[in-house]
C-alpha positions in Angstrom: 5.1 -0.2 -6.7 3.7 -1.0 -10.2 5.3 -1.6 -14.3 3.9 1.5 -16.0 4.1 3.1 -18.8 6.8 6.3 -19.8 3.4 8.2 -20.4 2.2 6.7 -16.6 5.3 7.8 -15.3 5.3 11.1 -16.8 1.5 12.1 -15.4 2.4 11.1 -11.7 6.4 12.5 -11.1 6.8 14.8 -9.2 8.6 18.0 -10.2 12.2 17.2 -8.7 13.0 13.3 -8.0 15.7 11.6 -10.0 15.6 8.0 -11.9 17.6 4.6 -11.5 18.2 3.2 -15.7 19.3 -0.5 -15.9 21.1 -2.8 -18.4 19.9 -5.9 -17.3 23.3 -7.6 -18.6 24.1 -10.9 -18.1 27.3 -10.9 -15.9 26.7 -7.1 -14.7 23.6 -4.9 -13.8 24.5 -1.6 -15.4 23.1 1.3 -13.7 23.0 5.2 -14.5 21.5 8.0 -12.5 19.8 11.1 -13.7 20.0 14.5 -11.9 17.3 15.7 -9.9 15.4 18.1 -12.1 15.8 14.4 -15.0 17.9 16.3 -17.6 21.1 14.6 -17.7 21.9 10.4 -17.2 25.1 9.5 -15.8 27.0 5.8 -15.8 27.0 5.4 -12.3 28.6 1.6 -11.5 27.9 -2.1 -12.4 26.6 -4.3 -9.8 27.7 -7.9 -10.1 25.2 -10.8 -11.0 25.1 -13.3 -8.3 23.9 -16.8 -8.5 20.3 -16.1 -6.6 18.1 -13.3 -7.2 18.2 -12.2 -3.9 21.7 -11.5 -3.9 21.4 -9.8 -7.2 18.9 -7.4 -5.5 20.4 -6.6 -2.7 22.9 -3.9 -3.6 20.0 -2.9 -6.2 17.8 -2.4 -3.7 20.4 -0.4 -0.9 21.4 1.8 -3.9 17.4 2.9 -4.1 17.2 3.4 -0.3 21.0 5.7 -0.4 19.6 7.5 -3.5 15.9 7.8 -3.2 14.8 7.9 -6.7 11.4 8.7 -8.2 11.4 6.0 -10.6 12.8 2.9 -12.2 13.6 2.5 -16.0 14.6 -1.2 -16.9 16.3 -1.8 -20.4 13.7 -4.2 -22.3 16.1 -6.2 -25.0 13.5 -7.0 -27.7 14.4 -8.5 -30.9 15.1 -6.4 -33.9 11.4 -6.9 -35.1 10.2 -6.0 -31.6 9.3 -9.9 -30.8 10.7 -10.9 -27.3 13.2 -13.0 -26.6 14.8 -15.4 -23.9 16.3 -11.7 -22.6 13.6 -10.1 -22.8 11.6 -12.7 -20.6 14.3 -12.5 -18.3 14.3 -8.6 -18.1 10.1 -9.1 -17.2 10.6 -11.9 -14.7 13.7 -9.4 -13.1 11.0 -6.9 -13.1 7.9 -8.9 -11.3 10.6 -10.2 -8.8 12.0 -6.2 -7.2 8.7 -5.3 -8.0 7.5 -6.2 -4.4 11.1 -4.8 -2.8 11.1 -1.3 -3.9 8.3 1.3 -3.8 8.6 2.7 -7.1 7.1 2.8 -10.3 8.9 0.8 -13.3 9.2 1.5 -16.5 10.4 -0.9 -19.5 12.1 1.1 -21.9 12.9 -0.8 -25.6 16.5 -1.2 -25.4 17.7 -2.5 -28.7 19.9 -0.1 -29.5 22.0 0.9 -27.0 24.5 -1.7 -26.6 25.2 -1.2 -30.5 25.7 2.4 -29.8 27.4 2.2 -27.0 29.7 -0.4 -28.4 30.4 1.6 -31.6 31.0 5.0 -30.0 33.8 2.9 -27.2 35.4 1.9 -30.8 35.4 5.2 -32.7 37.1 6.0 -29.0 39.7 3.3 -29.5 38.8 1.8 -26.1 40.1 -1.8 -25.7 38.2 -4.6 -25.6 38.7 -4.8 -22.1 38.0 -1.2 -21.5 34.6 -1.8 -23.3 33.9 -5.3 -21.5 34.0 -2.8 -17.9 31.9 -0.2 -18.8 29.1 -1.1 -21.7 26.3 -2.2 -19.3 26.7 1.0 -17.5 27.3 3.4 -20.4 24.2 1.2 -21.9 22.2 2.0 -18.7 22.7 5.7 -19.0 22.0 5.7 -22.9 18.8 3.6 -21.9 17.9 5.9 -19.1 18.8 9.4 -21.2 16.5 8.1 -24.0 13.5 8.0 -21.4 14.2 11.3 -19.9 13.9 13.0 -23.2 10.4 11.1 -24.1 9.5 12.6 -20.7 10.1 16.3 -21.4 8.6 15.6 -24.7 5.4 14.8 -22.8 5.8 17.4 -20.5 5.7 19.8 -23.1 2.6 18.2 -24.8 
């Protein structure tokens, strides 16, 4: 459909309609789902990075159809001082390219944060370094997505 903003997003959902997060990782796509009334984000799986984009988008894309979200957020990995970076040019040019294959609006949510949080809260857990290698992307999708769904019901309420 369209890159928006969270405040775009926010003036044209609908009242029910869950979101699709993303952690655009290198190796794995992380993705988390919210509920349907966007209250809660859940780690939902990793889909595999394949050599061509169209592979890559494939399971993306039959996820969207199966789950029929109202929107897309997409983890934007700025640099600390908010500069972009080679990933953040990658996370735009991932964005311009399912752009055309889904019918949704897409949201680029600052992501800086969240694989340091996720990564510290799997350690204060005592999770292996293997453990943490499987899940970050995902857990980092759902901390992504959870941070957008509160800005949204802070502009609901405003």
């Amino acid at each position: 459909m369209s890159l928006v903003t969270i405040e775009e997003l926010a003036a044209t959902l609908p009242p029910r309609g869950g979101l699709i997060g993303l952690d655009l990782g290198s190796k794995t796509i992380g993705v988390a789902i919210s509920d349907q009334t966007r209250q809660i984000a859940s780690a939902h799986q990793g889909l595999p990075r394949a050599k061509t984009f169209a592979r890559t988008a494939a399971p993306l894309v039959a996820l969207i159809e199966r789950e029929k979200p109202v929107g897309l957020i997409v983890g934007l990995p700025l640099n600390m001082d908010g500069s972009d970076s080679p990933s953040t040019q990658s996370a735009r040019a991932f964005v311009r390219n399912i752009d055309p294959l889904i019918a949704l609006p897409i949201v680029l949510w600052d992501e800086r944060w969240s694989t340091a949080a996720v990564t510290r809260t799997l350690l204060e857990a005592d999770a292996s370094r293997r453990r943490r290698a499987e899940v970050v992307d995902k857990m980092a999708a759902a901390y992504i997505l959870q941070g957008a769904l509160d800005r949204l019901r802070i502009l609901a309420r405003s």
